[in-house]
N, C-alpha and C positions, 0 to 999 in steps of 0.2 A: 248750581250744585252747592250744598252745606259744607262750609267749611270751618266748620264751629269745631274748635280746639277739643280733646278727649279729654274728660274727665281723668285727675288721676287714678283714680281707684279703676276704672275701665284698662289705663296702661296698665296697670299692676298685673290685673290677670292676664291680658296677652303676654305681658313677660313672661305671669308665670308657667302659663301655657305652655310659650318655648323652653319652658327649662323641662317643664314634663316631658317634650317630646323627645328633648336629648336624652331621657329613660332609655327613648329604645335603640338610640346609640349604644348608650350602657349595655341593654342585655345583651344586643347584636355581638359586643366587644367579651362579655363575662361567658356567654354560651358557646358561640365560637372557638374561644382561648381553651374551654374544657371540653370539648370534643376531638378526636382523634382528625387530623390534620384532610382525610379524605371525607369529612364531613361537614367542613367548615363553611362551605357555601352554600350548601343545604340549610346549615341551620341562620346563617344570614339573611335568606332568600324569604324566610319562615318569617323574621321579624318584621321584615318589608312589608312581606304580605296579611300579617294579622293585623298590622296596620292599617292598610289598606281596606281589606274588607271590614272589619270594625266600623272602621268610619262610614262609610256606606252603609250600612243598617244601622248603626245608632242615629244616623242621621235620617232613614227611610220611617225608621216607626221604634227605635230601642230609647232615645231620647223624650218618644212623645210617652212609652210604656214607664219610663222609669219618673219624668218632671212633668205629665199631663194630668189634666183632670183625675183624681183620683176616684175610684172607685174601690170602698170601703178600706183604705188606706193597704189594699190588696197590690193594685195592677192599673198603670195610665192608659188612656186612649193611645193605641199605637199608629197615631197620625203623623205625616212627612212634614220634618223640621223645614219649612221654609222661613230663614230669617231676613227677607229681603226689605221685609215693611218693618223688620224689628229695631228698637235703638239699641246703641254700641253697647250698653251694657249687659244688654240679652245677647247679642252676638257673642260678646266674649266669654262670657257665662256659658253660653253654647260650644266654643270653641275649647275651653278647657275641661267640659266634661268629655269632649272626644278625645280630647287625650288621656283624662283618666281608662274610657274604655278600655283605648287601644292598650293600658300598661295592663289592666287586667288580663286582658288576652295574650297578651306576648311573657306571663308568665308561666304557663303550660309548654312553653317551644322548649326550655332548657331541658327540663324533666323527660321528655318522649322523645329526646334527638337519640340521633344515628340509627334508627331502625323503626319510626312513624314515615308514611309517602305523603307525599305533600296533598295528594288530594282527603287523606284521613285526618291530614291538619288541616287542610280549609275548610272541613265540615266541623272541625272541635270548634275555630274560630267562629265560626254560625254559631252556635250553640251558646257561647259565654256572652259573646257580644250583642245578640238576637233578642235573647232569652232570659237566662239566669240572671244576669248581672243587672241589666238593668229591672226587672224583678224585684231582685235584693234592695237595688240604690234607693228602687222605690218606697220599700218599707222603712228605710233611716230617713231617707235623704230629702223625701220629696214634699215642695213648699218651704224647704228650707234657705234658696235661695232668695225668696220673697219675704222673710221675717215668719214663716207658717211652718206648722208642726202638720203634716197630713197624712203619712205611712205611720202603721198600725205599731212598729216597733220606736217608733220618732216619737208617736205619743204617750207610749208608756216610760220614756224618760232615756231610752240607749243614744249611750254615748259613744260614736265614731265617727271625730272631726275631720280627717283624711282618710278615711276608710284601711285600717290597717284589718277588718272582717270585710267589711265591704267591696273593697279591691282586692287586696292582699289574700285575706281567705279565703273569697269564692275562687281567686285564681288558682292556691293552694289544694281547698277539693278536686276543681274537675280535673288538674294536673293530675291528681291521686287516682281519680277514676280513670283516665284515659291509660295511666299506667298497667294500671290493673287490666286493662283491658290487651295490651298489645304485648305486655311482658318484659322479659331482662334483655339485653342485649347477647347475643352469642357470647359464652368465654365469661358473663362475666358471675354467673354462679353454679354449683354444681361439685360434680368433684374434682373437676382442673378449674374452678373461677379464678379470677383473680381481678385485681384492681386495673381500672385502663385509663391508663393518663392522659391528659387533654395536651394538648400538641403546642401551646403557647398560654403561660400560664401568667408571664406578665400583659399578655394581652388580658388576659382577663381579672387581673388588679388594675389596668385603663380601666374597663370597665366598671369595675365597683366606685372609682374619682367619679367616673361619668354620672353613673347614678344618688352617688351622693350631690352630685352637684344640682341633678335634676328634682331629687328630694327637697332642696331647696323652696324651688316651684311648686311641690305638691304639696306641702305642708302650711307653703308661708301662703301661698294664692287660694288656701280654702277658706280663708279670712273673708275673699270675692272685695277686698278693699283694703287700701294702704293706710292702716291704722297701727294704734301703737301695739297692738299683740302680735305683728309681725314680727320685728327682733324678738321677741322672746321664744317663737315659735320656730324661729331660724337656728336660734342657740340650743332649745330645746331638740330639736332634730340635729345638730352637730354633734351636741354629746351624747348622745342616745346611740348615733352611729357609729362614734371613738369606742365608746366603752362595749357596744356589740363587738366591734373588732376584736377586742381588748381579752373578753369574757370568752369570746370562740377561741382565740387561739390558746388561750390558758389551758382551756377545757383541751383542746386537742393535744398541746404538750403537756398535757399530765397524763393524758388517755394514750396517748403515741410516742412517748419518750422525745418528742422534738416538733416544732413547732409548724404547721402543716400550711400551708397555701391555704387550702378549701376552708382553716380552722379560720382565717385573717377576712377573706374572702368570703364566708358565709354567716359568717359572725357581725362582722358588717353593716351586712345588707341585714339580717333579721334587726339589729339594733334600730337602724332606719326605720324597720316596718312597723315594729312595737312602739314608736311613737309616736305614728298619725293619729290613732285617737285619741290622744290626751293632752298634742303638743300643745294645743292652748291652754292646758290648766294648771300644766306641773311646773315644776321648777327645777334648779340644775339639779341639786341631790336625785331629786327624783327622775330626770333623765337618764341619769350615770347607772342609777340601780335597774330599773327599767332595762336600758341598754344590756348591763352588762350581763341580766339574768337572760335576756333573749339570747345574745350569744351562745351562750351554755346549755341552754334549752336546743336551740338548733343544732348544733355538732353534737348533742345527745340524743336528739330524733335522728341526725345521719343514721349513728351507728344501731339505731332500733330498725329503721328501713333496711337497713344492711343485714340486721341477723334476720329479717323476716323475708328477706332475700326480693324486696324491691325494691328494683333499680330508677331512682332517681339522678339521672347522669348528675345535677349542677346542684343537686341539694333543695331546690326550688319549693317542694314540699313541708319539709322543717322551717327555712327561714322564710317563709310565706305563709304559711297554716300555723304552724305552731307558736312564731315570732307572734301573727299578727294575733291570736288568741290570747295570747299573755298581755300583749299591748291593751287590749281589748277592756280583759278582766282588770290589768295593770291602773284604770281610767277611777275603778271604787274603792282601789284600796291606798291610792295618792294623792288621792287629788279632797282636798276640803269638803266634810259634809251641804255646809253651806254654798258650794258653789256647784252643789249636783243636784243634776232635773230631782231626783226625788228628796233631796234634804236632808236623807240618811244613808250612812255606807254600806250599812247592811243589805236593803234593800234594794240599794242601787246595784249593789255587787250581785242580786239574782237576777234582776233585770239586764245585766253585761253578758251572765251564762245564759239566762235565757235568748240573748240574742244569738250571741253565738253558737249555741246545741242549736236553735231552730234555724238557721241560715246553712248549719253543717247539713243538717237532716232534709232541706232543699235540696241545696246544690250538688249536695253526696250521689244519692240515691237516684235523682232524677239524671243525671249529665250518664250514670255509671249506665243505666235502663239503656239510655239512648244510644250512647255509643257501642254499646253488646247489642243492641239490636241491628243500628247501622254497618258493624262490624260485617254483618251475615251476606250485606247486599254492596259494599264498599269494602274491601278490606282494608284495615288501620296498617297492617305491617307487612314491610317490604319482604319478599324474598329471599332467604339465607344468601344466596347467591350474590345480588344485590347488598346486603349488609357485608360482604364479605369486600366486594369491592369499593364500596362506599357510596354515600350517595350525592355528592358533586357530579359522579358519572352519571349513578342509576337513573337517577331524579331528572337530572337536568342536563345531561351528556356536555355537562362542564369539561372544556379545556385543561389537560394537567398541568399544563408547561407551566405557569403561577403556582403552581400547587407542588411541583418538584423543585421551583427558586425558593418556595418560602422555604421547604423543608429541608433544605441547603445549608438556607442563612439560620432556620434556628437549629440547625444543629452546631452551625459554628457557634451561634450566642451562647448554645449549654454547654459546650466543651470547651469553648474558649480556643479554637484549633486553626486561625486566620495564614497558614502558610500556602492553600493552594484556594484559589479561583471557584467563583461557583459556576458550574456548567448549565447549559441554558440553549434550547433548541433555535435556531437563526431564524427570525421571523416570523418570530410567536408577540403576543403582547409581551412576556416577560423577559425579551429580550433584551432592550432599552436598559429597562432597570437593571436587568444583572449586568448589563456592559457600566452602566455609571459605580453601580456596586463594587464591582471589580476594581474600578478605578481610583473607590473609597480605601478597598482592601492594599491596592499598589501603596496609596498615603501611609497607611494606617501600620502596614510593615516599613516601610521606609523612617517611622518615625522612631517605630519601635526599637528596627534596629541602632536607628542612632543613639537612643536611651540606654541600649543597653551596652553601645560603646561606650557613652560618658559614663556610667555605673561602671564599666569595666576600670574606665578611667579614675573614679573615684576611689575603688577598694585597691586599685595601684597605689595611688598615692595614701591611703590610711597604712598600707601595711609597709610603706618603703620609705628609708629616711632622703629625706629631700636632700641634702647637700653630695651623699657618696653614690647612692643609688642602690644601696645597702638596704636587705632589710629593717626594721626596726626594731625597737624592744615590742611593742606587743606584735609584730609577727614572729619575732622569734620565741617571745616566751608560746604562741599557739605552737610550734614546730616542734618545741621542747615537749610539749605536753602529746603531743601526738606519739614521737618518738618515746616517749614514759611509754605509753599506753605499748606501742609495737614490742617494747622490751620485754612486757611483763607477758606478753602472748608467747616472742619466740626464745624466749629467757635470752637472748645474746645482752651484751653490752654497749654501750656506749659511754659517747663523755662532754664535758662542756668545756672551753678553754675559755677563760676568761680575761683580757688582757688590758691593760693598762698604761698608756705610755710614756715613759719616763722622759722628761726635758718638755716636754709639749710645750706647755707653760711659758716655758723662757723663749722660745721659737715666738708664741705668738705674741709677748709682752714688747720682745725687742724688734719683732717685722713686722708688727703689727695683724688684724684679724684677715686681713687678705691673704694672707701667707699662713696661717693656721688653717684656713678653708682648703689652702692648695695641697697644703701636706697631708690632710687628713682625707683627701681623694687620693693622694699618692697611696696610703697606706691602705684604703679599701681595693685599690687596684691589685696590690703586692697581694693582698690578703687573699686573693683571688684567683689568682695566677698558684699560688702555692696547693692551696686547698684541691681535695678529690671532686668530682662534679657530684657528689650524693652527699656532702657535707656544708653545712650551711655558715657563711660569717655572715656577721649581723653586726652594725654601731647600735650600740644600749643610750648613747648619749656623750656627750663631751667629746674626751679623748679615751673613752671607754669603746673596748670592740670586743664582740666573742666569738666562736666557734661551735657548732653544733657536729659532731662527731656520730652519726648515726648508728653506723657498725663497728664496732673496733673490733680490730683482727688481734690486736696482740698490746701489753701494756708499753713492750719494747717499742712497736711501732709509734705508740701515742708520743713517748720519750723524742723521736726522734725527729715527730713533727715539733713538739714544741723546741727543741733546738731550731729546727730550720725557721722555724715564722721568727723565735731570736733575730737570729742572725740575718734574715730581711728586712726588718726593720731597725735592726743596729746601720746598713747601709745607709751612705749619706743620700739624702733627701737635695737634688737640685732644684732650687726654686725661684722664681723670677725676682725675688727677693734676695737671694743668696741661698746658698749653703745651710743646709740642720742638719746637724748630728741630732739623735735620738737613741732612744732604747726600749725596753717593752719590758713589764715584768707579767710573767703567767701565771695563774692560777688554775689546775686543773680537778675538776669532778667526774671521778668515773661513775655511770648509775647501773644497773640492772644485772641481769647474770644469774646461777641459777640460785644463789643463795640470798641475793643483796634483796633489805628492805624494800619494801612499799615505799615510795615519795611522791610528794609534790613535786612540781616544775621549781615553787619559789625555793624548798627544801635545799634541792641539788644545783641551782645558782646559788643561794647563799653558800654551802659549802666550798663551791667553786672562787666566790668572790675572800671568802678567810684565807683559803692558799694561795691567789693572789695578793693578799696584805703579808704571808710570812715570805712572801719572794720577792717582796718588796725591802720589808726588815731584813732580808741574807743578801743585803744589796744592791739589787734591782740587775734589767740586766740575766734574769734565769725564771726559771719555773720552779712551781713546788705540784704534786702530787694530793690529792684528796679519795681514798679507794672507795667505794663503794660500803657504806655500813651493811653487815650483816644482821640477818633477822632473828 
């Protein structure tokens, strides 16, 4: 057996290969994610299988039609690819054009979901993969992996280096035709239409990762060799796909006043697709523009499908047809006279429409014939009944019980709503997982709630003074301001006592600060004990304390509390240090009422804090009064 090492340019393309085939990861993950939740295995089932079949006729006689002997650079001999005598570099040559197939074909599945039957998608799949496509490839493509010009549009100079017409467009038309053919979805136009959202939307930004990742491989492996126009061709298709993102969502928050999923997610993907055919010529500027004009081009075909009332579920159409035509024409208006088959822009640039009208005017026309005619003897669309209930069932008399978990768990993920369990029938496949789920959910509340005891715990200690257990100044200055606010709705009064204590100083200088700490919890205690249970003290700092007075019933009354907090804090203070005498001078603020000014919080403490400095100067030891300013 030969065991003679691969060339690297041989590795290249099988890599790139598998990164094409991860495409149909991508669309599995992007189509899915936009269809309504009892359709999502239908149209998974759809990617598998155009897969599938593809590869089997392009490998029966669609490979030998599209890279065989040419015949007036028309149509190849459609003879069975057997690569058994062939070397590796034809093998993988053969193997990544099956994958380009297969992406052509599986872009028609997004556009015709939730209401195409799977046998009216495996006869579309015939038809692009059989037929059209390789057809088309044949007239760009063919002889061009041997250094040879031999399709009729390849000789006149079109330029489509990854087929953003070739793949992208043909897959575009018959997606157009096949819609036209089977129609809107129930509900979704008319005189009750309305928009129907796909049932998991971040699954289907996985999916566009996916496929940009697999773009990679289609753009950088149509080089068929690891040379140096690969990194430029890799950069090239990065920013062409940033700036489509970029460009759709623009266009959709300008167009929709907020920024849309499908604007991010279809923007995107056409960015990607507008620059297969040029990734090897352009440069960054010209990616980014490129890019960003695809973007805005395709969420501007959305809404033209949308008033002409065709339903395009995934947008497949705009960023497929219209991306890849811009990319197409994008190829003579970018890219260097001198490094274009014809040598002028002008002429190159007839030769891009020419390709493109004549490839439309193919694969239009002919796929639209076929499937209205096969429609007569197969029918393409499921029965209302069937669409009603979706086709996971119709289709494939799919199991719900996956299908009632998933829609469980993303209802928790859109609402954010994790306080009860997802239900889950005993003995289903989605059992398991919803029992491990559950399990995630037990953590996941358990964590939570301990977060939000330390957050409890947190805003305890911002609004409470650490040594009394007293509020602080800024919770009492919020309580003040509250209370402001209450005053000025039920016009009553209130007041602020602001106090001050006289001897502190000497207390802590001569027993030092252990005994200043002790005293100054004695006095939050006293302060506490005195007070009504709807009036707030508060330490501001130091040997500063106040009072928040919320209702006052009478001015007599307020008089007579500030005597009494006097007189509790004139009591001697026993402390493990000895004996303090003290005293306290008040200052009081009355606020609100029906006549009294508008105030600040800071307004009516500072006033509060001046009457405490004049009952300080009449000797300490007493209060002074501050009334409310009238307006």
């Amino acid at each position: 057996m030969d065991t003679e090492l691969l060339s690297p340019h041989v590795a290249w393309v099988l890599i790139a290969a598998f990164l094409v085939a991860v495409m149909q990861a991508g669309f599995t993950c992007l189509e899915s994610g936009f269809v309504r939740a009892k359709n999502s295995i239908h149209v998974a089932v759809k990617n598998l299988m155009d897969f599938c079949i593809s590869s089997l006729l392009f490998t029966l006689f669609g490979f030998g039609i599209m890279f065989g002997p040419s015949y007036g650079g028309i149509i190849g001999l459609p003879t069975l690819a057997t690569y058994e005598n062939l070397s590796p570099h034809d093998i993988s040559f053969f193997i990544f054009q099956i994958m380009f197939c297969g992406t052509a074909a599986t872009i028609i599945s997004g556009a015709v979901s939730e209401r195409m039957r799977f046998v009216g998608y495996i006869f579309v799949t015939v038809v692009i993969a059989g037929l059209i496509y390789p057809i088309v490839g044949h007239w760009v493509w063919n002889g061009a992996h041997i250094g040879q010009t031999n399709g009729w549009l390849g000789k006149l100079g079109f330029v489509d280096f990854a087929g953003s017409t070739v793949v992208h467009g043909v897959g575009g038309w018959i997606a157009l035709s096949a819609i036209l053919v089977i129609g809107p979805r129930i509900g979704r136009f008319g005189e009750h239409g309305h928009r129907i959202e796909g049932h998991n939307l971040p699954m289907a930004v996985l999916g566009v990762f996916l496929l940009l990742f697999g773009f990679f491989g289609f753009n950088g492996g149509s080089t068929l060799a690891i040379n140096n126009h690969v990194p430029l061709i890799i950069a090239n298709t990065a920013l062409a796909g940033a700036l489509g993102g970029l460009g759709g969502i623009s266009f959709s928050w300008l167009v929709n006043k907020h920024p849309t999923v499908e604007g991010i997610v279809n923007g995107t993907v056409s960015g990607l697709v507008a620059s297969c055919a040029g990734a090897h010529l352009i440069g960054s500027i010209d990616a980014m523009i490129i890019g960003f004009i695809a973007g805005v081009l395709a969420l501007w075909g959305m809404m033209g499908l949308e008033k002409w009332e065709i339903d395009d579920v995934i947008g497949a159409v705009p960023a497929h047809l219209f991306a890849g035509a811009w990319g197409t024409v994008a190829v003579a208006l970018f890219v260097a006279p001198d490094q274009l088959p014809t040598g002028n822009t002008w002429s190159q640039l007839g030769v891009q429409l020419l390709g493109v009208g004549v490839i439309g005017l193919f694969s239009m026309p002919c796929s639209y014939l076929i499937f209205r005619l096969a429609d007569k003897f197969i029918p393409f669309r499921v029965t209302p009944e069937a669409e009603r209930l979706g086709l996971n069932i119709a289709e494939h008399n799919a199991s719900s019980s996956l299908l009632d978990l998933i829609s469980q768990m993303d209802f928790q993920a859109r609402t954010g709503k994790f306080d009860r369990n997802v239900e889950v029938e005993p003995e289903t496949e989605a059992s398991e997982i919803a029992t491990f789920y559950n399990a995630v959910l037990h953590k996941v509340r358990t964590e939570t709630h301990r977060r939000q005891e330390a957050m409890n715990q947190l805003t305890k200690l911002a609004s409470t003074d650490a040594l009394t257990g007293l509020p602080n100044r800024r919770s009492f200055f919020d309580n003040v301001h509250r209370a402001l606010s209450a005053s000025q709705r039920n016009l009553r009064q209130g007041a602020i006592l602001f106090m001050d204590l006289d001897g502190f100083k000497a207390v802590n200088d001569r027993m030092g600060h252990e005994a200043g700490d002790a005293l100054l919890k004695m006095v939050a205690h006293r302060l506490s004990d005195v007070v009504r249970d709807n009036d707030l003290p508060a330490r501001l700092g130091g040997d500063e304390f106040a009072l928040l007075v919320n209702e006052l019933e009478s001015l007599e009354g307020l008089k007579i509390l500030a005597n009494r907090l006097i007189e509790t804090l004139c009591d001697r203070f026993e402390l493990p240090q000895g004996n303090a005498d003290i005293g306290a001078s008040i200052g009081i603020a009355v606020f609100g009422g029906t006549k009294a000014m508008k105030e600040q919080p800071e307004e009516v403490i500072h006033r509060a804090d001046e009457a405490m400095y004049k009952a300080k100067l009449a000797g300490k030891g007493t209060w002074r009064l501050n009334e409310a300013p009238v307006a």
